[in-house]
C-alpha positions as CSV (number, residue, x, y, z in Angstrom):
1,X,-25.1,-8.2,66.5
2,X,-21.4,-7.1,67.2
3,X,-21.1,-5.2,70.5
4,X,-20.1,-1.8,70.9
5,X,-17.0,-1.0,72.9
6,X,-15.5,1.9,73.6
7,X,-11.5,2.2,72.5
8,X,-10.4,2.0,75.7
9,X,-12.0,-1.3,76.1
10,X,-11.1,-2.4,73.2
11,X,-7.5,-2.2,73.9
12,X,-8.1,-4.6,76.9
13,X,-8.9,-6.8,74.6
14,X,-5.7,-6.8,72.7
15,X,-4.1,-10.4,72.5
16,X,-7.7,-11.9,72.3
17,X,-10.1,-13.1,69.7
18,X,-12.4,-10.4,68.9
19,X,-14.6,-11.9,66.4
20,X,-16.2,-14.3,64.2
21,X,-17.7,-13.9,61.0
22,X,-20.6,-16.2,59.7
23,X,-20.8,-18.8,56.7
24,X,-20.0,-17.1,53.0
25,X,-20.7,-19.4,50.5
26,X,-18.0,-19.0,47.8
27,X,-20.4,-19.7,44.3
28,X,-19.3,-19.9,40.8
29,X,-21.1,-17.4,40.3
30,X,-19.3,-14.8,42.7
31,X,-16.0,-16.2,41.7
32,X,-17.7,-15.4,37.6
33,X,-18.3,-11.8,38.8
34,X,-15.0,-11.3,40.5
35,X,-13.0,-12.3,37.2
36,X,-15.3,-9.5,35.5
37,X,-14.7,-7.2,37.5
38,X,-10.7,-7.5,37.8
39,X,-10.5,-9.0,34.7
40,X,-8.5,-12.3,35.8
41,X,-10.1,-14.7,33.7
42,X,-7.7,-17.6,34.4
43,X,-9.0,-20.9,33.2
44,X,-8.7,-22.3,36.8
45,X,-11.4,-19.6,37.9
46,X,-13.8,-19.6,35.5
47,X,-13.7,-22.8,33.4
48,X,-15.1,-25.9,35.3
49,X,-14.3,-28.3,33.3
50,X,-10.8,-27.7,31.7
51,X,-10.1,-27.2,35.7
52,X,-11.2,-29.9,36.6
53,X,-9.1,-32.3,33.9
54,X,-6.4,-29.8,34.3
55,X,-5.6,-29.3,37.9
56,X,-5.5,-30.7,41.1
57,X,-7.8,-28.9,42.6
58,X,-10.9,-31.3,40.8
59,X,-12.4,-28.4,39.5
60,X,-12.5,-23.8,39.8
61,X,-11.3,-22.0,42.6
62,X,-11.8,-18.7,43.8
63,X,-9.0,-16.2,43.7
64,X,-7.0,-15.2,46.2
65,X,-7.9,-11.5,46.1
66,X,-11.3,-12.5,46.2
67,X,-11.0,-14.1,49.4
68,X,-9.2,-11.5,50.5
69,X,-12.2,-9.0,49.3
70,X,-14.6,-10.9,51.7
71,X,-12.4,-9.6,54.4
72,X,-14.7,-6.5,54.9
73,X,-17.8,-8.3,55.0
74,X,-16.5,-10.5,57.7
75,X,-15.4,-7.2,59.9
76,X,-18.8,-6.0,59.5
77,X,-20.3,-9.3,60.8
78,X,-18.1,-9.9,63.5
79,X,-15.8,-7.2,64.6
80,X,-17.1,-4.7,67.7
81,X,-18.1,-1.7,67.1
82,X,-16.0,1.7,68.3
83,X,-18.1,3.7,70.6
84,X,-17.8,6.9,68.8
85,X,-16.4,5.9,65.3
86,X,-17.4,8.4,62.7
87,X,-15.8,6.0,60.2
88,X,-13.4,3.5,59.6
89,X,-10.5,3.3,56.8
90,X,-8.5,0.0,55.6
91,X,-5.3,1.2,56.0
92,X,-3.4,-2.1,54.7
93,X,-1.8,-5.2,55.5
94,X,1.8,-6.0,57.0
95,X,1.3,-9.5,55.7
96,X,-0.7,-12.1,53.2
97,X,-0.4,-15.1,52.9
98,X,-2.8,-17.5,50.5
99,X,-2.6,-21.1,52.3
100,X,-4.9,-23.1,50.6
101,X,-7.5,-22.8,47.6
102,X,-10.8,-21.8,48.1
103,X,-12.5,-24.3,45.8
104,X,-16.0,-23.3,44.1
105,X,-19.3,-23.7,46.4
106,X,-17.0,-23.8,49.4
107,X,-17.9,-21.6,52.6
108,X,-15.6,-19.9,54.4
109,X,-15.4,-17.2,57.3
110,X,-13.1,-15.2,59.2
111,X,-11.8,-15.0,62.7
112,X,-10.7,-12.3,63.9
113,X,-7.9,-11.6,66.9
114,X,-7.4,-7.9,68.2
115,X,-2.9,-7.6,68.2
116,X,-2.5,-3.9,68.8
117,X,-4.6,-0.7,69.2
118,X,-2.8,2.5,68.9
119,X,-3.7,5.8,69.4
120,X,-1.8,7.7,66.6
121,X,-3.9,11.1,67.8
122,X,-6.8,11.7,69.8
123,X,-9.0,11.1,67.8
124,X,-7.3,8.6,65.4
125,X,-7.0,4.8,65.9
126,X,-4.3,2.2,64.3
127,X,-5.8,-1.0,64.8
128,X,-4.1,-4.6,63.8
129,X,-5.7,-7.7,63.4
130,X,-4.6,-11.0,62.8
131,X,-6.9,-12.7,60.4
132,X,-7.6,-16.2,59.6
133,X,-10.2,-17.1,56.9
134,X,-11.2,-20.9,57.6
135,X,-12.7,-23.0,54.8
136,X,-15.5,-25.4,56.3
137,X,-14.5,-28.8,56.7
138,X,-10.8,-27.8,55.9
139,X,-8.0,-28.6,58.0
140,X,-5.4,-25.9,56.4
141,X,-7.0,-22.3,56.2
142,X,-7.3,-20.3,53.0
143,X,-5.1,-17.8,54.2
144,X,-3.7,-15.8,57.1
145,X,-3.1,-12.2,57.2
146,X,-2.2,-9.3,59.0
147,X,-4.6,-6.5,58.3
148,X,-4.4,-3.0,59.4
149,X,-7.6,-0.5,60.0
150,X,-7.9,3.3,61.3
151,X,-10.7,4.0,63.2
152,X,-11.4,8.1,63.1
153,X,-13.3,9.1,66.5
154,X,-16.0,11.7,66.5
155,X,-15.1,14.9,68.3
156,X,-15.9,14.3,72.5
157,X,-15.3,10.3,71.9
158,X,-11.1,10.3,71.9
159,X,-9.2,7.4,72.8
């Protein structure tokens, strides 16, 4: 279980690694789902066997938005929890940048490292992180990126 910090000690953490995620296997079945749902059906997602004859990669890999997607459910496992925090809001990235494929029945998790906190109101949070998403057993990650959050304070709880 992530700890709960208030803001204020949270921005003594700036400059630091703030988190961890766990495991998340990366199944051709998710990878399936994800070309469903976006509709990128690209033979190097979703056809095994024409990738696997027709790329380098020996087979599908996962799309980079849907490594991106996992993103959240990474935060959730290993970000701390805002003292306070009536909710939080993705509020974009500064930079992406897909490193290496995620192949099919991969894991792969995120790390996390807190680079700026800043009050934009009293009750309003800009928060930066610098993401890495590691693929297990990889040397290169699949991809780096700096990812932007707001995290909206409840009345009495201000920064």
């Amino acid at each position: 279980m992530a700890e709960t910090l208030h803001i204020s000690e949270l921005r003594d953490r700036v400059g630091q690694e703030v988190g961890v995620s766990r495991w998340i296997e990366v199944t051709q079945d998710v990878i399936d789902g994800f070309a469903e749902v976006t509709q990128d059906r690209q033979f190097i997602h979703v056809d095994p066997a024409r990738a696997a004859a027709e790329t380098p990669f020996g087979g599908t890999i996962a799309h980079g938005f849907l490594t991106l997607s996992l993103l959240s459910a990474c935060a959730y496992d290993a970000l701390p929890q805002i003292e306070g925090r009536a909710m939080g809001i993705n509020y974009g990235f500064d930079k992406i940048r897909f490193l290496s494929p995620v192949r099919s029945g991969s894991r792969v998790r995120a790390r996390f490292r807190l680079a700026e906190v800043q009050m934009r109101s009293r009750t309003e949070a800009l928060i930066r992180y610098g993401v890495m998403v590691e693929i297990e057993g990889a040397q290169r990650p699949a991809l780096a990126a700096d990812w932007l959050t707001m995290a909206v304070l409840a009345p009495g709880h201000d920064g």
